[in-house]
Residue, then its C-alpha position, 0 to 999 in steps of 0.5 A: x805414875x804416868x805411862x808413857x805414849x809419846x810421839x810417832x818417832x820412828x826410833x821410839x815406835x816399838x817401846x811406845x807401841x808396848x807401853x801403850x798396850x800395856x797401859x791399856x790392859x789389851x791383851x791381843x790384838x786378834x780376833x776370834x770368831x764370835x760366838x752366837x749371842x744367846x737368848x740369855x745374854x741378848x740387848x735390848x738392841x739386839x733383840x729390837x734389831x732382830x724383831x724390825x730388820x730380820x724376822x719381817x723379812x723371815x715371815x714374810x719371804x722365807x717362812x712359806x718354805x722353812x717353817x711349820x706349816x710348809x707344804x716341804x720343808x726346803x733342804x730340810x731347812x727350818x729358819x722359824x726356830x733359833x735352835x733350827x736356824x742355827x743348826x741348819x739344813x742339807x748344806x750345813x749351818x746357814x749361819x756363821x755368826x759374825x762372819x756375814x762372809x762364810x755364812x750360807x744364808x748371806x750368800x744365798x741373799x747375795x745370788x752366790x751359788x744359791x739364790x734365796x728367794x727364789x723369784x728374784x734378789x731382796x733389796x740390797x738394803x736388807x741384804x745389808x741388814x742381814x749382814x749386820x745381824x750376822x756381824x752381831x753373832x746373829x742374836x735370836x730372841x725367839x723361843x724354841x717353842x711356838x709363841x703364845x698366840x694373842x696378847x691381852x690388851x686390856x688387862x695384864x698381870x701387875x704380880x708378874x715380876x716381868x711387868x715391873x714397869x707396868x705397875x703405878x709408881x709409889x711412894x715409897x716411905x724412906x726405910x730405917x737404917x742401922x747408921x742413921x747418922x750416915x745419910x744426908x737425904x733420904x735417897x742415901x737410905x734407900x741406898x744404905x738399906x740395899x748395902x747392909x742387906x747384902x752385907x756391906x758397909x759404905x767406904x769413906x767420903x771421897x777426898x776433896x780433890x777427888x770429889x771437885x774433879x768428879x763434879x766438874x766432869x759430871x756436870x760441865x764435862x770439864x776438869x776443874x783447873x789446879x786454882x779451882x781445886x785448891x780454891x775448892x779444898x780450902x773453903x771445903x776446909x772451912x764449911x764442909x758440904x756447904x762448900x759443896x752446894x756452892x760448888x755445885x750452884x755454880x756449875x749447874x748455872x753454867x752455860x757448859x753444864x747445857x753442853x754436857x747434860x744436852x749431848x747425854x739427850x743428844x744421844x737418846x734423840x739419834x742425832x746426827x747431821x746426816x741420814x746415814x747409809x739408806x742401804x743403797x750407800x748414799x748419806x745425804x746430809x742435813x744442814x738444819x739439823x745443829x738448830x735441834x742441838x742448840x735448842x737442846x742446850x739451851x733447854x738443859x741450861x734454862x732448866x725447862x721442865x722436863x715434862x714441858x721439853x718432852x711436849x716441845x718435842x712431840x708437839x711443839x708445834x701444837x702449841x700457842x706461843x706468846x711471840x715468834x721466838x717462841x713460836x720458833x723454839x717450839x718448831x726447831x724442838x719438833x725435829x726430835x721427830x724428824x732426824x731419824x735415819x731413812x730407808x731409802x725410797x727406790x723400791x721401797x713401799x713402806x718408806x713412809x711406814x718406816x719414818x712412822x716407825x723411827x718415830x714410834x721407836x725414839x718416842x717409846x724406847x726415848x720416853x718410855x723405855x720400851x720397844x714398841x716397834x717390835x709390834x709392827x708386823x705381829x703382837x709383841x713376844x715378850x711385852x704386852x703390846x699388841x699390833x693394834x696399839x702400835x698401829x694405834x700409835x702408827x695413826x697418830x704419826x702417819x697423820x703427820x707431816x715429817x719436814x727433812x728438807x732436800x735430802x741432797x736432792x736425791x730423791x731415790x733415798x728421799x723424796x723433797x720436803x718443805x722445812x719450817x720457817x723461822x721468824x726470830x732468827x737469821x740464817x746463822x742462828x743469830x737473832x733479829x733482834x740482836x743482828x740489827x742492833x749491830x753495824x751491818x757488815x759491807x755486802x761482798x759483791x759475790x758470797x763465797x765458799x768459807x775456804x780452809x785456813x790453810x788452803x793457800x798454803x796447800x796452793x803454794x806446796x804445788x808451786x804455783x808461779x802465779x797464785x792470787x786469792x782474789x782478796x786483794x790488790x796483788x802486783x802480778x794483776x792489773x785489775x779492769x774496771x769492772x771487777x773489784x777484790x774484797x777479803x769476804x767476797x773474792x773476785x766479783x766480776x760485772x763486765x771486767x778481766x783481770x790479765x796477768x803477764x808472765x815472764x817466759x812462755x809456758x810450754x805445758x800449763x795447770x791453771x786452778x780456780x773457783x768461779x761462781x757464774x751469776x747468768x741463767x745458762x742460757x741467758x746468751x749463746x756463751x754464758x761466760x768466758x772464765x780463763x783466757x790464755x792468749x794475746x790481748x786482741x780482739x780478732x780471731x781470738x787465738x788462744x786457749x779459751x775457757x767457757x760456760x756453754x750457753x743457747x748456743x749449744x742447746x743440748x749442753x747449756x752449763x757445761x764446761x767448753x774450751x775453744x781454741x779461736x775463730x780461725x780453727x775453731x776447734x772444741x771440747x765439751x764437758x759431761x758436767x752441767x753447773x748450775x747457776x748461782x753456785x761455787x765451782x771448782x775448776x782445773x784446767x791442764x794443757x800439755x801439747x795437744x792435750x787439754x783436760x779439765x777436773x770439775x769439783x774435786x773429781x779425779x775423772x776428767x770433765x773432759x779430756x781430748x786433743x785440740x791445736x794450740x792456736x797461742x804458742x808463743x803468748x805469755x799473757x792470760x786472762x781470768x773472768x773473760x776472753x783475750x777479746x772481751x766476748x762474753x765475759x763473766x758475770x759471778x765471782x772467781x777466787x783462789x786463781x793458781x797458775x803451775x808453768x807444768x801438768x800436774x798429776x791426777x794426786x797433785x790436782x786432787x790435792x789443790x781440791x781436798x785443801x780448800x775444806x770444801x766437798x767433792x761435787x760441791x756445786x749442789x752446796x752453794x747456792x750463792x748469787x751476786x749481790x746485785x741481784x738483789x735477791x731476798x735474804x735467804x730464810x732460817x730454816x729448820x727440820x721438824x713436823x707438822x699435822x697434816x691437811x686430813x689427820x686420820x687413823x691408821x690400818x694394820x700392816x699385815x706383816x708390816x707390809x704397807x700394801x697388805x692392810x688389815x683393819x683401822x685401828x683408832x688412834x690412841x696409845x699403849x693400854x698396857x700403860x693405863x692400869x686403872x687409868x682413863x684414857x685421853x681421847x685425841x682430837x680427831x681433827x689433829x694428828x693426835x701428838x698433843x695428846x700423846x705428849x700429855x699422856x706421855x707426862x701425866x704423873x699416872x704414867x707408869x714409865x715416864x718419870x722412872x725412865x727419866x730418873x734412871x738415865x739421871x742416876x746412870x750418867x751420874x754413878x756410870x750405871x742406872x738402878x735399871x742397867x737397861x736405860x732403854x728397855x724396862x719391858x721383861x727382857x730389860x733388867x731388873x731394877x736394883x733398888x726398885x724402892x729408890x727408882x719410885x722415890x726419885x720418880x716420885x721426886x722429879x714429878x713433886x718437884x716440877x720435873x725440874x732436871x737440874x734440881x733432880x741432879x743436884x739432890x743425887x751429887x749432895x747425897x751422900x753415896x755419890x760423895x763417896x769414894x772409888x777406893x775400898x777393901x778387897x772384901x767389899x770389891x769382891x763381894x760386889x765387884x759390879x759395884x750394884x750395891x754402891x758401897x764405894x763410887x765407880x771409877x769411870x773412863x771419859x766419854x769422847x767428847x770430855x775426852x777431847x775436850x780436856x785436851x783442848x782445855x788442858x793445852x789452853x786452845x779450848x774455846x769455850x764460847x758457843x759454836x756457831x751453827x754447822x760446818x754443813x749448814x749450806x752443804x745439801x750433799x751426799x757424804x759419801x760422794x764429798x770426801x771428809x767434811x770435818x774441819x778442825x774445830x777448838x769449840x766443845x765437842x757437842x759442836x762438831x759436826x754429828x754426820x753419820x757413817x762420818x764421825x768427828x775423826x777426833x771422837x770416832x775410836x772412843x765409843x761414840x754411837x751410830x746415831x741410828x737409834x736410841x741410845x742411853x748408854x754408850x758402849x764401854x770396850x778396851x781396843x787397841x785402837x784407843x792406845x794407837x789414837x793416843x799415840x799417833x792421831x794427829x790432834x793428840x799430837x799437836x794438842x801436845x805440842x800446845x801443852x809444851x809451849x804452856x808448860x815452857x812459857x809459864x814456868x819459863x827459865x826455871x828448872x826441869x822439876x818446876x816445868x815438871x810440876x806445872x805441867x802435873x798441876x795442869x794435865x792431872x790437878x795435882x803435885x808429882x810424887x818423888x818417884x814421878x819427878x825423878x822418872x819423868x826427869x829421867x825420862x826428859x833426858x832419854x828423850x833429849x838425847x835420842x833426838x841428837x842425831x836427828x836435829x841438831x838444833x837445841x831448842x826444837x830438841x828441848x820444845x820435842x822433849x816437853x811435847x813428849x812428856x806433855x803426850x805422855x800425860x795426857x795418855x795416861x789413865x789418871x787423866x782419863x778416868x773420873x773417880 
């Protein structure tokens, strides 16, 4: 039966509220201070964090006082052991995990009442890793004795059990089986041998509903609908597993199968669109990044082999390309290389360490399922990596150029970089090719800002008495030559005004626009006069008169002015310079004397002061020039907006926040007039490049860039080589080609294993191996270490075809079965590791989210286009909330970090800081209070309602009841169902009585509520 959620009427909040906790299995809303993670139960994550962020910064400022060896130990204080650490010193415990707050070691990075170190405060960066770490339960992956001082780099003990991953792949010969009858490929052995030797038997085949909904969701993250259900289950009926593969040939050629499989990779390749928090907390964006989305889809969806995609990746510029659009591709694939979260630069001597780092850690834990990084600054603890491998590695990336582009111009997070520059493609992501068999749409006079849909109406909720867009011809306008109106373009002024006439005088005034000025800022004394309120006359110009300073003032040109006429001659300049040739939003108040202005969606005024109004008694105003035609604009106005009363600080940061754009967006739009024929802007992309003079790399003692130790030649991993001859690198390259084709020889021990596990993890919700970015000791064991070679094996045999890999795992037998079985096989094995029975599984944000829009008919399943961000070189956390509502799949929403898709952030999306194979799969109250009042579920249900109402139309209350079944959950109600959620329908009619006595908003509310409930429930989402 369904649970109920429904809507966030306040008459109904408390049942909803229980029921949906309820539902949701929570148990407590509070939270108890954590305990400290132990070394047993630590993640790789945890244990990477720990060794790049906090033991570097330990040795290197903390352990000549707290540690072995120290002249004193200070306040009996030793942070070189876990055991000593935690238990502290003079003044107690240092640490008090997960609360960064209470914890003496915070404090005293902080310079509260202890200051530590000594000599002056750490950067606020690590401060803030600390803090993290604190927050994590303070995981410690040190042993409580002193470590092992060297690690052997050339040969390693293949029999120690922890070195699994380090052995030779084999090809293991399928074992027998008591019921040879009951696998359908030789993986189902493997499978079947595993299970009866922990003594137990498969429970039966999944249903033929079950199993359709299971592949649609698994392959396109989709759900099938109620006709491809039943359409599935009679030709399943008649043809049995052949109606399998032809269900599953046709979902693996769809397009949505390159969105499904390609936001899985997504995740190994932290993608994001923004740098994230550079510790210093600015986030500057990157609007070239959504062309490595596409590539990636488009990859998974053209099935490129694997091998060939991992080389696109590393070294794709390396490569020799048949054509530009090849040539192309293989750029914008580089940017696997180039989209790593940065440090910031202020202050920071191993920023360039640090990007070689992030990209020694998304080639390692991404590829090879190993956690390189922890070698920077001493040999590994636990992994036979020494730090001459990674510097060996560290050579490769330094002799590379990593191309990010204007880091929003701050230079304290990052320094410029060029971008590449693509051939193929336009600056939307179409191709030239196809662009130019289209008719060229009419050039706008002036490019502007893609305004929010519902920003006019966000305009008239303020009651404005004169609102023009500028889009077309308005009554209220009387337009001079000189300026013309285009849907596309806005206002475009050369020489012109627009003057409107009101009807009474306005005592105190709000005016609002847009306006983009064409002129360098010191083309003429006054750059461009914008707003004008006073009689149409051509001296001594009284009036309020709103400018763009030019030469005339020489230590202001560009900044906001407003002067009231010749003959008082009284002015008030701004604090903010707007460049030339970008979008500008300006509000302007007068009230009496005073006079204020707001620029780009600040709640501080650019200028606010006293000056005469020289112009009581006009009614007339101009926009786009002065009352006597000096210096009128050359650019664009758009959105203009007259209020006859001062707004407030809310009201006008409203008339911002409506129009979708971000704070301070002067730096976003760099659009000119078109009458400059300026040259078409250029198709850009992130990625990497080799540098003038590749060289080898010297050891960073300590991982400090400005303490070097010997070079080390660049190469690779030797632990990786058992038996196997090395590839030398191209002394005159970076060395990258080289490492891709080591990386995707068939020799290598990881490559093929890693690939496959992440396959069979997103196929059965856990991988053979249950740490998909970790196969080194502190990793887990793999379960069916026989089964994880043969489908390595496989993938290579079968030219690391992904597609063909996945296809062979869903037509096996243990992924058909199913989710159902007996109390004695679910305990007996309730982690299900021994697959007697499939694993029911939540949705992911994105099939979440998806379904909706797919189940309440506003799915547009079309490719998105590009980056709401993509002409954005700001910083997110100066800009407001950049999302916009979107009805694309979820993999094209906007990926900022720090700044997730609101619709997606409560249901476990990652930080997009790091690889990420597996997301993390937790209960909270939050899911139950999104399905329950965030403001898309909501009105994805009010679709869902008018779907149900207009399909089924005057028929009774039980059809409307069906239809909505068939279509939230591909199946009939029960009795029972049908007679609760009747019941449940005239509950909530009635409720509604007393609040809205109109009927058939009473009926459409009722059908949105039921709608909700069902997209609330489990059944919807969870997979079996």
């Amino acid at each position: 039966m369904f649970q109920r959620f429904g809507t966030p009427w306040s008459a109904r909040i408390g049942m909803i509220a229980v029921t949906a906790f309820g539902v949701l299995g929570v148990s407590s809303m509070g939270a108890e201070p954590k305990k400290p993670t132990s070394q047993s139960t630590l993640s790789s994550k945890d244990r990477a964090f720990f060794e790049t962020k906090i033991r570097p910064v330990l040795v290197e400022y903390c352990y000549a006082c707290h540690a072995e060896g120290a002249k004193k130990i200070g306040g009996k204080l030793r942070l070189d052991l876990p055991e000593a650490l935690r238990k502290g010193g003079e003044s107690g415990p240092v640490v008090v995990a997960g609360q960064p707050e209470k914890s003496l070691i915070i404090q005293a990075l902080r310079y509260e009442h202890l200051e530590m170190p000594p000599k002056k405060p750490l950067p606020a960066s690590v401060i803030k890793d600390f803090e993290d770490w604190v927050k994590m339960g303070a995981p410690d992956p040190r042993g409580n004795t002193k470590p092992n001082a060297k690690v052997n780099t050339t040969r390693i003990d293949l029999n120690n059990p922890a070195l699994w991953s380090f052995r030779p792949v084999t090809k293991p010969a399928p074992p027998a089986v008591k019921d040879a009858s009951w696998p359908r490929d030789p993986m189902d052995r493997f499978v079947l041998a595993k299970m009866q030797k922990a003594g137990l038997s498969p429970t039966s085949d999944a249903q033929p509903a079950v199993l359709v909904r299971r592949l649609y969701f698994d392959l396109i993250g989709l759900p099938p609908t109620m006709e491809q259900v039943r359409s599935f289950e009679s030709d399943y009926a008649k043809h049995g597993s052949a109606a399998v593969e032809r269900l599953v040939d046709g979902l693996l050629a769809s397009p949505h199968f390159g969105e499904r499989w390609g936001r899985h990779w997504l995740d190994v390749a932290r993608y994001g669109e923004s740098n994230g928090n550079d510790g210093l907390g600015r986030n500057p964006t990157f609007p070239h990044a959504w062309r490595y989305r596409d590539y990636v889809i488009q990859s998974f969806n053209e099935d490129v082999p694997y091998d060939r995609f991992i080389t696109e990746q590393i070294a794709g510029d390396l490569l020799p390309a048949k054509n530009a659009a090849q040539r192309d591709r293989q750029l914008i694939a580089t940017g696997f290389l180039a989209l790593g979260s940065k440090p910031a630069k202020a202050m920071n001597i191993n920023f360039d360490m640090d990007v070689v780092d992030d990209q020694i850690n998304v080639v390692s834990a991404g590829v090879m399922g190993l956690s390189v990084s922890c070698a920077r600054c001493h040999d590994h603890k636990h992994d036979p990596i020494p730090t001459r491998d990674y510097y060996a590695l560290a050579g490769i990336f330094k002799s590379t150029e990593t191309m990010w582009g204007k880091a929003a111009n701050e230079k304290l997070t990052a320094p410029v970089t060029p971008l590449h520059e693509l051939k193929s493609v336009s600056i939307d992501g179409q191709s030239k090719g196809e662009a130019a068999t289209k008719p060229k749409a009419k050039k706008p006079t002036a490019l502007a800002p893609m305004f929010d849909q519902q920003y006019p109406k966000a305009i008239a909720e303020l009651k404005p008495v004169v609102y023009a867009s500028l889009q077309s011809q308005d009554k209220a306008l009387k337009v001079e030559p000189g300026v013309s109106l285009s849907a596309d373009g806005f206002g475009a002024f050369k020489s012109g005004r627009i003057k409107v006439t009101l009807n009474k005088q306005a005592a105190a005034y709000t005016v609002s626009f847009w306006f983009l000025n064409a002129l360098p800022s010191k083309a003429r004394p006054v750059t461009a006069y914008v707003f004008s309120f006073g009689p149409d006359s051509k001296a001594p110009a009284p009036g309020d008169h709103l400018g763009l300073s030019g030469s005339y003032n020489k230590t202001a040109p560009g900044r906001m002015f407003i002067f009231n006429g010749n003959q008082r001659k009284q002015s008030i300049t701004g604090a903010a310079t707007l460049p030339p040739g970008t979008w500008n939003h300006v509000v302007y108040v007068r009230n009496g004397k005073r006079v204020k202005a707001f620029v780009n969606g600040s709640t501080k005024p650019d200028f606010d002061g006293e000056i005469d109004r020289t112009a009581l008694n006009a009614k007339t105003f101009f926009i786009g020039g002065r009352n006597d035609r000096f210096a009128p604009l050359q650019g664009g106005v758009a959105h203009f907006a007259f209020y006859d009363r001062e707004l407030s600080t809310a009201e006008i940061g409203q008339l911002h926040q409506g129009s979708g754009q971000p704070k301070g967006s002067s730096k976003a739009y760099i659009h000119v007039a078109a009458s400059a024929a300026k040259p078409e802007p250029k198709a850009l992309a992130m990625g990497v490049r080799d540098r003038a003079k590749p060289s080898d790399c010297k050891v960073n003692i300590k991982g400090e860039s400005n303490k070097l130790g010997p070079v080390v030649l660049r190469g690779f991993i030797h632990a990786c080589e058992q038996g196997s001859p090395s590839i030398a690198v191209n002394k005159k390259q970076s060395g990258r080609l080289e490492l891709a084709k080591w990386l995707m020889r068939r020799e290598h021990p990881q490559t093929s294993r890693v690939m496959v596990n992440r396959i069979w993890l997103h196929l059965f919700g856990r991988g053979i191996v249950d740490t998909p970015d970790d196969f080194g000791v502190y990793g887990s064991r793999p379960s069916h270490p026989q089964l994880l070679d043969h489908l390595a094996t496989r993938l290579v045999e079968e030219g690391w075809s992904i597609k063909r890999m996945i296809r062979s795992i869903v037509l096996s037998r243990t992924y058909q079965l199913s989710s159902r079985a007996d109390g004695t096989t679910i305990d007996s094995d309730p982690d299900n590791r021994w697959l007697a029975r499939h694993s029911r599984r939540r949705l992911d944000a994105e099939s979440l989210r998806d379904a909706m829009l797919l189940v309440s008919g506003q799915l547009d399943q079309s490719p998105g286009k590009g980056s709401i961000i993509q002409n954005m070189d700001v910083l997110v956390n100066q800009s407001g909330s950049l999302h916009k509502p979107s009805n694309h799949r979820s993999v094209y929403l906007c990926m900022l970090r720090n700044s997730p898709p609101p619709e997606l952030a409560a249901f476990n999306l990652p930080q997009f800081t790091d690889v990420k194979g597996r997301r993390d799969v937790t209960t909270l109250p939050s899911h139950a209070l999104f399905l329950l009042n965030n403001p898309f579920v909501i009105q994805q249900s009010k679709h869902f309602a008018r779907q149900t109402l207009a399909s089924v139309g005057n028929d009774s209350n039980e059809s409307k009841v069906r239809w909505a079944y068939r279509r939230a959950l591909n199946r009939e109600p029960d009795n029972a169902e049908l007679l609760i959620a009747i019941k449940f329908l005239d509950t909530v009619y009635q409720s509604l009585v007393a609040s809205n006595s109109k009927a058939e908003q009473r009926e459409f509310e009722t059908w949105a509520a039921l709608c909700q409930s069902l997209l609330a429930t489990n059944e919807f989402r969870y997979v079996d």
